[in-house]
N, C-alpha and C positions, 0 to 999 in steps of 0.2 A: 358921514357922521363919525367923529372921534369916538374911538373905545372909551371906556371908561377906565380911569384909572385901577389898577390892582388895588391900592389901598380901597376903595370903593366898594370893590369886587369881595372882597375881604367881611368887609363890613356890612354885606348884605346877607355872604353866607354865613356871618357868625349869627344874624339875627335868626337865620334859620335855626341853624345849629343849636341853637341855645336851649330849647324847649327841648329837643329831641334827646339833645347830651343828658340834660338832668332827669326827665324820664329814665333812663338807658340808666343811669345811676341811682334812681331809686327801686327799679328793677333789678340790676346785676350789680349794683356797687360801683366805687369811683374805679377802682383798676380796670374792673373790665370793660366798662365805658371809654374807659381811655385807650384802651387796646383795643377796641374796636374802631374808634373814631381816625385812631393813628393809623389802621389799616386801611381805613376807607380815602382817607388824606392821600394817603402816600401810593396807592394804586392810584387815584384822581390827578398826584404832580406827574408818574411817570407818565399818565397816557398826555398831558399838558407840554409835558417837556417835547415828547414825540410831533407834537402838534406844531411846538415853536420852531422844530428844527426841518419841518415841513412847510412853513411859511417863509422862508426863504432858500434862493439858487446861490447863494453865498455856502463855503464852505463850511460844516458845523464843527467848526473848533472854538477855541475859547474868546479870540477875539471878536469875531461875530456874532458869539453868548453874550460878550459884553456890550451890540451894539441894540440884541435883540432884545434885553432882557431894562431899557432903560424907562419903558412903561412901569415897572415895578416902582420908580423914583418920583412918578408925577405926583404935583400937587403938595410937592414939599414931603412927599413920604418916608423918604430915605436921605442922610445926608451922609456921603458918602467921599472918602480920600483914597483916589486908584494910588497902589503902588507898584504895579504895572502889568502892562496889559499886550499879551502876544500872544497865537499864535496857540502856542500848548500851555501858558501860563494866563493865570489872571489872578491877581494878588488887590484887594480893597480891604479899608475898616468902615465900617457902617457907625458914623458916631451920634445920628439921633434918627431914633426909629419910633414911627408915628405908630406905625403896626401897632408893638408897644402899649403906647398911650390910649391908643381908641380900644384895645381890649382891655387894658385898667377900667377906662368909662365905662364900658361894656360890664365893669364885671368875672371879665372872662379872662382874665390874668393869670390864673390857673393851667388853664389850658391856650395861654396864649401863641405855646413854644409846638403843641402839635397842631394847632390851626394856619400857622404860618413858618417860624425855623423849621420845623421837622421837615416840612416837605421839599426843602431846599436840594437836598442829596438824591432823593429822589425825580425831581424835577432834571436833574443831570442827568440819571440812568434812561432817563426816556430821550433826553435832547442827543446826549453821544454818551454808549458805555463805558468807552474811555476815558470818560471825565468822571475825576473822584474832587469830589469839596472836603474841606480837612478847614474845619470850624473848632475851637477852641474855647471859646467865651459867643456869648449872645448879651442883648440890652435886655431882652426879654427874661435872661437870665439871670440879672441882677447886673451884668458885669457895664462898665463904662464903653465899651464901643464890642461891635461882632466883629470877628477875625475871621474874615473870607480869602479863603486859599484856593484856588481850584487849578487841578493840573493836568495836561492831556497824556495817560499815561500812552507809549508807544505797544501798537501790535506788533506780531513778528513780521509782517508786511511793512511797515518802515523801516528805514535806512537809517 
């Protein structure tokens, strides 16, 4: 049986999420709900990232991140222009992001950047610590496409 696409996966946990968030905010307020949730997110990408970088005997550097990481895109959920893709680099713009769109329907546009962007960076500290994401604009953000950077910073055991 096929996974289920991530945009799916998304949209399942946000129905969750949604009842719990706005509780959490009429109890502690919107900051701390949000600081909460962001913690909860972003502990849940790195053990995720750990996981993805465990489902394969492929080496976990960035071009591998980019072969593993192509579920994120089904279903039309990401459209996406690599500008290029090695080894210690992976350089893409995300220029229509459904993510996006299903948390507008949802409502949840608000919080749509720590339900999904946020835990991007995190998702990399779990997959390899050496990989830093250097993100500038999001769609989620308002901006016209995300600027995905991601680079394999060297340890002092490389040459």
């Amino acid at each position: 049986m096929d996974e289920l696409p991530i945009l799916e996966v998304r949209r399942i946990e946000a129905n969750i999420i949604k009842p719990i968030y706005e509780e959490m905010v009429n109890e502690l307020g919107e900051t701390r709900a949000q600081e909460i949730l962001t913690m909860a997110i972003n502990k849940d990408a790195v053990r995720q990232g750990a996981a993805l970088a465990e489902s394969t005997d492929e080496p976990n550097n960035l071009e591998t991140f980019s072969t593993l990481t192509t579920r994120w895109s089904k279903g039309d959920a990401l459209k996406k222009d690599f500008l290029h893709v090695a080894e210690d680099r992976l350089e893409f713009n995300v220029v229509r992001c459904r993510y996006a769109e299903v948390y507008a329907e949802m409502g949840l546009a608000h919080i749509g950047t720590i339900l999904s962007c946020g835990r991007d960076g995190s998702l990399c500290e779990g997959y390899n610590p050496d990989v830093t994401l250097n993100r500038t604009q999001t769609i989620m953000g308002g901006a016209p496409h995300c600027d995905f950077r991601f680079t394999m910073n060297k340890t002092d055991g490389d040459d």
